[in-house]
C-alpha positions in Angstrom: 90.2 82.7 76.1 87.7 83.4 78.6 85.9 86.8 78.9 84.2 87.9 81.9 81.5 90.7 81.9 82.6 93.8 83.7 80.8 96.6 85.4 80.9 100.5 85.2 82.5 101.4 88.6 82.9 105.0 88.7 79.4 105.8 90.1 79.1 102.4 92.1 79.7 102.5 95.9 83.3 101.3 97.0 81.4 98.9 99.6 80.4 97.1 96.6 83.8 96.1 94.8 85.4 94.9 97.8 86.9 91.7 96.6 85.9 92.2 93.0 88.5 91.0 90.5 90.1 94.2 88.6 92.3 94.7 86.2 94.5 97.9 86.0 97.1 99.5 83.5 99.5 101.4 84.9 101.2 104.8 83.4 104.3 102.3 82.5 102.3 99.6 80.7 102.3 97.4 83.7 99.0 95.4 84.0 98.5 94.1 87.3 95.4 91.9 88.3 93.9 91.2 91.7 91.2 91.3 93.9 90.4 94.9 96.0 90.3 96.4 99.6 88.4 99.3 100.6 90.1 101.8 102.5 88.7 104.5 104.6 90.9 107.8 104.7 88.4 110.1 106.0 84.6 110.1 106.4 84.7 111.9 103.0 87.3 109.6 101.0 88.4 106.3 100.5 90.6 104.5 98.0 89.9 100.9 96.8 93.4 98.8 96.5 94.8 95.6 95.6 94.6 92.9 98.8 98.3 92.0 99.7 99.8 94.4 98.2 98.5 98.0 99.3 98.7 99.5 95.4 95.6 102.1 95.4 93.8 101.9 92.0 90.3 104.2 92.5 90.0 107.3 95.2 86.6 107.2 96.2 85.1 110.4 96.9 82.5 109.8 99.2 80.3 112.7 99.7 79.7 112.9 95.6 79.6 109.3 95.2 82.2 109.0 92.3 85.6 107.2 91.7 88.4 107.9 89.6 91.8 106.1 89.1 94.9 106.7 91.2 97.8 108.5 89.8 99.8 106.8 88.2 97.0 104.4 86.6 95.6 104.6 83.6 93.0 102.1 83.0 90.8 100.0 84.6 88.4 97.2 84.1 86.3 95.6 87.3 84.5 92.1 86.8 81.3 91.2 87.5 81.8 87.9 89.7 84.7 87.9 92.2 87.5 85.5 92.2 
């Protein structure tokens, strides 16, 4: 088994984690795994989702520079190298 470091993403900017590998539990005990889009919604919030598939994980708020998981997920882990 291989472990990869992860980072703390809920102060980092969005623009960073484009493309990063993350890791997400859902509310159901799905994991899904995949690399991430950034979104722009508004000039004051984004979400970050999975590529393909349109799934938003993290809502950006832009103006206060935090992120917080979607509804409907529960966890999530963001690597430090991207696939």
């Amino acid at each position: 088994m291989t472990v990869q470091t992860h980072m703390a993403w809920r102060y980092r900017n969005p623009a960073d984690l484009i493309g990063r590998r993350c890791i997400a539990l859902t509310g159901m005990d799905v994991t899904l795994d995949g690399p991430l889009d950034l979104i722009r919604l508004s000039p004051v919030h984004a979400v970050l989702k999975y590529r393909g598939i349109g799934l938003h994980v993290i809502d950006c708020d832009l103006r206060h520079h935090t992120n917080k998981t979607s509804d409907g997920i529960r966890a999530v882990v963001i690597t430090e190298s991207k696939p």
